[in-house]
C-alpha positions in Angstrom: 172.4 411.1 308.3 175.4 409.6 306.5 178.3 411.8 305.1 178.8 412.7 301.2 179.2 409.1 299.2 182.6 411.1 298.2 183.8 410.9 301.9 183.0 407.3 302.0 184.3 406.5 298.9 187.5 408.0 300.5 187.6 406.1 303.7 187.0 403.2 301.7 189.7 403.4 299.5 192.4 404.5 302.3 191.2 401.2 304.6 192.1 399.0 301.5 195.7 401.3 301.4 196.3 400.8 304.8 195.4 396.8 304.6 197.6 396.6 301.9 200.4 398.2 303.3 199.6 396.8 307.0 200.0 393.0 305.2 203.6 394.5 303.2 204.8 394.7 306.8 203.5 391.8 308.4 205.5 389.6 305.7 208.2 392.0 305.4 207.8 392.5 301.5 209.8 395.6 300.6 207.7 398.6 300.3 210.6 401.0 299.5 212.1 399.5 296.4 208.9 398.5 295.2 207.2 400.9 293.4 203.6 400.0 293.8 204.0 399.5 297.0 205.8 403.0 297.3 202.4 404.8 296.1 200.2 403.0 298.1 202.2 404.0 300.7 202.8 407.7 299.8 199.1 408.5 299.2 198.2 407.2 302.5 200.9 409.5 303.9 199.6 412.1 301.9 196.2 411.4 303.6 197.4 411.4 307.1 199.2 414.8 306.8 196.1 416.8 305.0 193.5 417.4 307.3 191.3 414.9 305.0 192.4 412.4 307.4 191.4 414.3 310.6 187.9 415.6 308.6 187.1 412.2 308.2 188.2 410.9 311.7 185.6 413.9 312.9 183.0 412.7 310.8 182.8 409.3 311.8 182.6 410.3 315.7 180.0 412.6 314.8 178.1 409.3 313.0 178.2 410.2 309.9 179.7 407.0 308.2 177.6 404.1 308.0 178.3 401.3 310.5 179.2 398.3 308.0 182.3 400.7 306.6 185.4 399.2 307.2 187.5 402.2 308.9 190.7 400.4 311.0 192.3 403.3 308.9 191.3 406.2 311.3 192.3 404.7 314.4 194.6 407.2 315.9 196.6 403.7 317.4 196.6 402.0 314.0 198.2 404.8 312.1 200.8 405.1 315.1 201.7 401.1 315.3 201.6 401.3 311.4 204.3 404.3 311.1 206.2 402.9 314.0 206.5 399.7 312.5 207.8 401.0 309.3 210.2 402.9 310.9 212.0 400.1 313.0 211.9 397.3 310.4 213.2 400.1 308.0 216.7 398.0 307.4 214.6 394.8 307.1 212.6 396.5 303.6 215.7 396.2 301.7 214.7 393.3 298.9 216.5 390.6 298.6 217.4 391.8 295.6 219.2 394.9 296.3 221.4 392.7 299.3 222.0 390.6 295.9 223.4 393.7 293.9 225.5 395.6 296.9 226.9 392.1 297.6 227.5 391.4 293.2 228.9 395.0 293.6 231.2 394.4 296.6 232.7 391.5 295.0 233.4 392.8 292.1 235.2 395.9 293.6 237.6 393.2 295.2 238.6 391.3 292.6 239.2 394.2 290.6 241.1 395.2 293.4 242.6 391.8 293.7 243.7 392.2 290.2 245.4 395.5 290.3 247.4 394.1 293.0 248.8 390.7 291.2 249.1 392.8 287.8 251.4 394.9 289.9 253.1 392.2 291.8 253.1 389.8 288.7 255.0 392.5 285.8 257.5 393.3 288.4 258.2 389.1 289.4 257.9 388.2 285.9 261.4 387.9 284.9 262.3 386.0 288.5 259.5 383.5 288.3 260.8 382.3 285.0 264.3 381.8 285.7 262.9 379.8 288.8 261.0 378.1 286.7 263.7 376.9 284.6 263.6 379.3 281.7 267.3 380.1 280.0 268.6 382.5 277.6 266.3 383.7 274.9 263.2 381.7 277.2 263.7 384.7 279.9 262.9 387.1 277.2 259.8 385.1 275.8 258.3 384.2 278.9 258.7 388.2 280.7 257.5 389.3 277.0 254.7 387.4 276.6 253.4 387.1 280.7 254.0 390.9 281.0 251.8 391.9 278.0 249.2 389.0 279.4 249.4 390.3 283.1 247.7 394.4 281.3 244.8 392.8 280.7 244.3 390.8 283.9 241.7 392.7 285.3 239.6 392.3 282.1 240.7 388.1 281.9 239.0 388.7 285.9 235.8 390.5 285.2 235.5 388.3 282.2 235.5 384.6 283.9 233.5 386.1 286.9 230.6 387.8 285.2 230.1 384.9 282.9 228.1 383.5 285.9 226.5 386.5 286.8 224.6 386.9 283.3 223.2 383.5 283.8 221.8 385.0 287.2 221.0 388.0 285.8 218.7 386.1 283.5 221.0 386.7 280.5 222.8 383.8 279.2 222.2 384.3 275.7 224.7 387.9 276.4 227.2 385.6 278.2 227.3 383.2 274.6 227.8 386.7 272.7 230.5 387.6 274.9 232.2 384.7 274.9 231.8 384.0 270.8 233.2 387.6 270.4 236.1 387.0 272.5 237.0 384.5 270.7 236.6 385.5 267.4 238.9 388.9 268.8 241.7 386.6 269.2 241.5 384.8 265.7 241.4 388.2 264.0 243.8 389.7 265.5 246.2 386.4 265.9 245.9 386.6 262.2 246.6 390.2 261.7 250.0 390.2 264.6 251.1 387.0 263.9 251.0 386.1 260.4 250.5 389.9 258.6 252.8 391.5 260.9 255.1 389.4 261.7 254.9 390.0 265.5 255.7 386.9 267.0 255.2 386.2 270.9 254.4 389.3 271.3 251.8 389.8 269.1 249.9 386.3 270.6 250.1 388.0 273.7 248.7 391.4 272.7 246.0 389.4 270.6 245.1 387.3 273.4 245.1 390.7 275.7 242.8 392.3 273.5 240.0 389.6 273.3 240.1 389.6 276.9 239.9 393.0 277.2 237.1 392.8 274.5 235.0 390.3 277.2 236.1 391.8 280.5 234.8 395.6 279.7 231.5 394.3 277.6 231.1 392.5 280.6 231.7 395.3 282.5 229.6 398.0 281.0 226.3 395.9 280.5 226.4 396.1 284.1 227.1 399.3 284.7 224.7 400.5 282.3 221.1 401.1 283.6 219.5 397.1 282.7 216.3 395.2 282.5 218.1 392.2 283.9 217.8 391.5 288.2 221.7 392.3 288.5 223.2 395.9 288.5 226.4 397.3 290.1 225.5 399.6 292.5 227.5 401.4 295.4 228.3 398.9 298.0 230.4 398.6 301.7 233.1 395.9 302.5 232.1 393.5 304.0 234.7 390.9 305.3 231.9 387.9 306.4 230.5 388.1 302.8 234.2 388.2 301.0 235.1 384.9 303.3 231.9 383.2 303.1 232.5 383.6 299.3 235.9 382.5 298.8 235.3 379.5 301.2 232.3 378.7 299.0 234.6 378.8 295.9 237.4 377.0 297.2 236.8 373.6 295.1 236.7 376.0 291.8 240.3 377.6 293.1 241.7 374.0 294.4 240.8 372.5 290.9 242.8 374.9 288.8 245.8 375.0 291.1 245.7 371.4 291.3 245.2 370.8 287.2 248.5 373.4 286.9 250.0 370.7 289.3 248.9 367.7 287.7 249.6 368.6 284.4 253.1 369.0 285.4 253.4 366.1 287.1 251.9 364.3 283.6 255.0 366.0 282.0 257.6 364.9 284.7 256.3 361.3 284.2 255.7 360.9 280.6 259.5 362.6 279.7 261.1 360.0 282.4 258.9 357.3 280.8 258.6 358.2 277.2 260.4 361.3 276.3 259.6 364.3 274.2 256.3 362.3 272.1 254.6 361.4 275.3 254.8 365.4 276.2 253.2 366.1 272.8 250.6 363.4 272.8 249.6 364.5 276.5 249.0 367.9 275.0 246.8 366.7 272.2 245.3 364.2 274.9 244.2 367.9 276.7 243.6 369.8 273.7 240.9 366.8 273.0 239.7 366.2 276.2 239.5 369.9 276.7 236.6 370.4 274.5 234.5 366.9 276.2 235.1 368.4 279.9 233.8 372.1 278.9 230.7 370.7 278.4 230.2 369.5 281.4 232.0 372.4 283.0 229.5 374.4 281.1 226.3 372.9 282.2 227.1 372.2 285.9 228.4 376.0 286.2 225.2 377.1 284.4 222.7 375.2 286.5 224.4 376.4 290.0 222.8 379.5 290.3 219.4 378.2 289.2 220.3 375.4 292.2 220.8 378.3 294.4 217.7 380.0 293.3 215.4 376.8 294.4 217.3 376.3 297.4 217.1 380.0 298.5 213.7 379.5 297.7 213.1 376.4 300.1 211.9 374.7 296.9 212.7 371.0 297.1 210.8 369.6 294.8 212.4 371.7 292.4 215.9 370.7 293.7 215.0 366.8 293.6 213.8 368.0 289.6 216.6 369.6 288.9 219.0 367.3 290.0 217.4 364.3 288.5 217.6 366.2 285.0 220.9 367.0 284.9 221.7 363.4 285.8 219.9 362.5 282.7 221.8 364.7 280.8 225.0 363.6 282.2 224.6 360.4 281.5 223.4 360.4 277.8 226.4 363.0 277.0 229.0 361.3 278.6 227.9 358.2 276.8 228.0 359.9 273.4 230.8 361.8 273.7 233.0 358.3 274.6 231.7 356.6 271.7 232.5 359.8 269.6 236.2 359.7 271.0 236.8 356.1 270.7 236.0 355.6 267.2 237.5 358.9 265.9 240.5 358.7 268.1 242.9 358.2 265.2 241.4 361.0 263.1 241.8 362.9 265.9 245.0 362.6 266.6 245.9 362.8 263.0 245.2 366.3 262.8 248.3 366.8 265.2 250.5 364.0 264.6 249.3 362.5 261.2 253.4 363.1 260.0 254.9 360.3 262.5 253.3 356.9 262.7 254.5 356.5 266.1 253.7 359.2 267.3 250.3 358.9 265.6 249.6 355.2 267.8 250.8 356.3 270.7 248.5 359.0 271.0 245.2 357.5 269.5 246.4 355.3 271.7 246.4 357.4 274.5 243.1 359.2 273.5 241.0 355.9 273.7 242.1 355.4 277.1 242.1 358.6 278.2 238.4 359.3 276.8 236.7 356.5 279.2 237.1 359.1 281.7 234.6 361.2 280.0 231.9 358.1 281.1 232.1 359.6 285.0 234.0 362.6 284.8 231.1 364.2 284.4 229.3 363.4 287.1 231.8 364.2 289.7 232.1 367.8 288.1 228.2 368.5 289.0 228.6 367.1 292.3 231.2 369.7 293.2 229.4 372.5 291.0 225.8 371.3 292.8 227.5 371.3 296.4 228.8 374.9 295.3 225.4 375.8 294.5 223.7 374.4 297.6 225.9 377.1 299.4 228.4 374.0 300.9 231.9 375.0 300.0 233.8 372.3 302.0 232.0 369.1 300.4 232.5 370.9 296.8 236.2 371.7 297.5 236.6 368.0 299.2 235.7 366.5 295.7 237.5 368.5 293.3 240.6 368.3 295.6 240.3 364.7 295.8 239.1 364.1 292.3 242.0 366.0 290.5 244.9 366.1 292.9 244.9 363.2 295.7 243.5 360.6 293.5 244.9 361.7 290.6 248.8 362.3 291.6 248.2 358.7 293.3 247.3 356.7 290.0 250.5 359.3 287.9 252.9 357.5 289.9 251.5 353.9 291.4 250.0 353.0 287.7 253.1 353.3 285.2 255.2 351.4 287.9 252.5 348.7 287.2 251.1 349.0 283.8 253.8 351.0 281.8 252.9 354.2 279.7 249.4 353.1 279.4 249.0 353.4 283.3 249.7 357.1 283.2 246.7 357.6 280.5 244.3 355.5 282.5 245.5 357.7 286.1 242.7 359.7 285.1 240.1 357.1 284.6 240.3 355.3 288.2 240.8 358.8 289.7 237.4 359.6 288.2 235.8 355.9 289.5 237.2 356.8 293.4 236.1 360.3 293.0 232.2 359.3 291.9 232.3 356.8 294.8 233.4 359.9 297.3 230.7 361.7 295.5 228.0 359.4 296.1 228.7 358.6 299.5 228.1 363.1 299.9 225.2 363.2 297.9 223.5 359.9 299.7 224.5 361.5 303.3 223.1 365.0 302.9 219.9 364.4 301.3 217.8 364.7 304.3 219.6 368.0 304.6 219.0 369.6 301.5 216.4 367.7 300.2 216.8 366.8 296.5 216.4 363.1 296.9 
């Protein structure tokens, strides 16, 4: 005679508990963090520390369950193996996702960290940097005023530029725009209010620009912080020195691209005043003001698509790589094709806005901006190839192309085109430093295909 249907019922419902969870460990699919999983899990202990477990165990070697009932859940050995199990691949249940947050969090403590440590270092060198630098006289006072005030809200100008990634990770770039749209508006306001109402001067565009940052370094800050719907969350975390080196090799083309663009820029300057004098400085900077707004585009999409790359590669997804990647080539090429045309035709009104008082100055730089501009045709392609190397987790093929792109190739065509072409050679440096970078790029993209797979 079979047992109660209730005691069947039971064992039925704890084999499916113990399948489920038996399969969790099998595939290693977290069964801590996930909460589910969790109950599952903690009615089936609950089961095998009441003496329903043993009651039922009892009853089926007295018979009493019927023959075609599934019961792998009262074998003394299964339970065993099962808990065992658990317990030695308890490290391995940690999600992928919470390795992803005390790594987020570790990094962040450091370059906070970092931060403290060059705000320190950089108030008390301030005033021996710029006389090294060339400053004189009343220049000391401006330059220690204005990068002392600056160098408060470091931290906040660090947290700021770092997290902007993260919310696109965190699913969350629409909070990123906010941010960003609010830091900016911060500095208008309050440029207005030191600068023009109050009569501040340097230092109130420092303390203007110190607030917006501190405005989109601490938002930044606290949405994180705060308890979140998104997949990102600061958490406690421990140092670890593999993670903090695999991470700063991986983002070595991002630092050698704005140490060398500091470089370049003054090399630009060095050339143009030995060339051209004082106008070729000022059209340079309007050149840059200009071509500012084109490459932030670009800059914008390919940093925006790396960690969706990184996702799919993570992932193992290929087909999603090759997708992605023959998208954003698209793109590329249809924006850097409109915004040339854009720049060539309103070059002049461009630089009219800046220099519409001096005719010569005014064809100089339009001038210059023409030139210049045909960059933007290939620019942007080399920019994702460093940002989608980044992504794919390949630090040295990302840094050799921004290093080569903006400071080998570049420096080259600074001094080897004006000695051949004039002043015109320095504004078309840029342009064949662009053409030998894509050519670098496409020989890296064609020989790792088979590797990653997105071809």
């Amino acid at each position: 005679m079979y047992a109660d249907e209730t005691i069947i019922e039971r064992v039925r419902r704890m084999e499916l508990y113990f399948d489920t969870i038996s399969r969790a460990v099998r595939e290693e699919i977290p069964i801590y963090s996930d909460p589910p999983l969790k109950a599952v899990f903690d009615t089936l202990i609950e089961y095998y520390d009441s003496g329903q477990w043993l009651s039922d165990y009892q009853a089926d070697e007295r018979g009493e369950l019927p023959h075609y009932l599934r019961r792998g859940v009262l074998s003394e050995d299964g339970v065993y193996n099962l808990l065992s199990e658990i317990q030695e691949k308890g490290e391995n249940y940690m999600t992928h996702k919470e390795k992803a947050n005390q790594y987020f969090s570790m990094l962040i403590y450091v370059l906070m960290l970092a931060g403290a440590i060059l705000t320190v270092l950089g108030i008390a060198l301030m005033k021996p940097i710029s006389i090294w630098l060339g400053a004189e006289g009343d220049m000391i006072n401006y330059c220690v005023t204005y990068g002392r005030c600056i160098l408060i809200s470091l931290i906040p100008f660090l947290l700021q530029n770092c997290l902007q990634s993260f919310f696109v990770v965190a699913e969350k770039p629409k909070m990123g725009l906010i941010i960003s749209i609010a830091v900016g508006l911060t500095n208008i306001i309050f440029d207005t209010i030191f600068i023009y109402l109050l009569q501040m001067g340097i230092f109130g565009a420092a303390l203007a620009t110190a607030i917006s940052q501190t405005v989109g370094g601490m938002s930044s800050l606290i949405y994180f912080i705060r308890k979140n719907d998104s997949p990102l969350y600061l958490t406690k975390a421990k140092f670890d020195g593999k993670a903090i080196i695999q991470t700063s090799i991986n983002g070595s083309s991002e630092m050698a691209t704005n140490v060398s663009l500091s470089l370049v820029n003054m090399l630009y300057n060095f050339q143009l005043m030995k060339i051209v004098g004082p106008n070729g400085v000022v059209a340079y900077g309007i050149i840059m003001y200009i071509s500012f707004i084109f490459i932030s585009t670009f800059i914008g999409y390919s940093l925006g698509s790396a960690p969706i790359i990184s996702y799919h590669y993570g992932a193992g997804d290929k087909k999603e790589l090759k997708n992605l990647l023959g998208k954003s080539l698209k793109l590329i090429t249809i924006t850097s094709i409109v915004m040339t045309v854009f720049a060539e035709i309103f070059a002049e009104p461009l630089a009219s806005i800046f220099v519409g008082y001096d005719k010569e100055l005014l064809e100089m730089t339009t001038t210059a901006i023409r030139i210049y501009s045909l960059s933007n045709l290939i620019s942007g392609f080399n920019i994702l190839a460093s940002a989608f190397f980044t992504a794919l987790n390949n630090g040295v093929i990302s840094a050799i192309i921004s290093f080569s792109r903006i400071l080998i190739f570049q420096v080259a065509m600074i001094f080897i085109l004006p000695a051949i072409l004039g002043l015109n050679g320095i504004w078309l440096a840029i342009v064949v430093a662009e053409i030998l970078a894509i050519i670098l790029s496409g020989i890296f993209v064609i020989t790792n295909q088979k590797k990653y797979g997105y071809m």
